[in-house]
N, C-alpha and C positions, 0 to 999 in steps of 0.2 A: 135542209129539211129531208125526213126519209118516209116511207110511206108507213103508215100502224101497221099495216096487212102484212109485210112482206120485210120489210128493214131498208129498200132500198131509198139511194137516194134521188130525188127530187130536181128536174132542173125547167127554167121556164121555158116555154115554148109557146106560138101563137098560130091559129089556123085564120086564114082570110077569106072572107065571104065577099057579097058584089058589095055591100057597104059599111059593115063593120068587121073589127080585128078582134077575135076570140083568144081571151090570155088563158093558158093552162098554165099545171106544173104536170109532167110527165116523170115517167123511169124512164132511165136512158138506158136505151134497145144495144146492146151487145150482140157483135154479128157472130150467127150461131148458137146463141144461149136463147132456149125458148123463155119468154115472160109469161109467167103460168100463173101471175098474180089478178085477183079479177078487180083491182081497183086499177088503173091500166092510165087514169088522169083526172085530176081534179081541178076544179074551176080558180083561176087564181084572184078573183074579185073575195071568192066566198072564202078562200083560206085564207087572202088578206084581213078579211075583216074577223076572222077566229083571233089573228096574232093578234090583234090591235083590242081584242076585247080582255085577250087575256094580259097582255101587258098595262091596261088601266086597270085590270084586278089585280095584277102585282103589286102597281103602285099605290092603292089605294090599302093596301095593308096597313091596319096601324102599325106605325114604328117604322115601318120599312124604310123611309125617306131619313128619317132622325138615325138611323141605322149605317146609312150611306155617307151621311155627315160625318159621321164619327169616327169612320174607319178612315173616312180623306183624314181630319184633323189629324188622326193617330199617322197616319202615312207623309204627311206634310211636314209634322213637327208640330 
């Protein structure tokens, strides 16, 4: 994953409170290079649920599934 703002990429990370565990995805901080981008981390509950909406909009393409069939068949024999 990399970030729109900036191109970099993305790794998970968690910050602990007295009762629950905050999941991020952050940029991974390079010692010496300033991070000059202002998206800096985002919430990994709410990017999980971006990927997962956009991959039942991929799947729900017409064709898209009878698509994927065909190309196994074609690749199988």
């Amino acid at each position: 994953l990399k970030c729109p703002e900036c191109g970099a990429p993305y790794f998970g990370t968690a910050s602990h409170g007295k009762r629950l565990v905050h999941r991020y995805y952050s940029h991974r901080k390079l010692v010496g290079v300033p991070l000059e981008c202002k998206t800096k981390r985002i919430s990994a509950d709410a990017l999980e649920q971006d990927i997962l909406r956009y991959v039942e909009t991929v799947l729900r393409r017409d064709g898209y599934l009878d698509g994927i069939e065909m190309n196994l068949e074609k690749a199988t024999g």
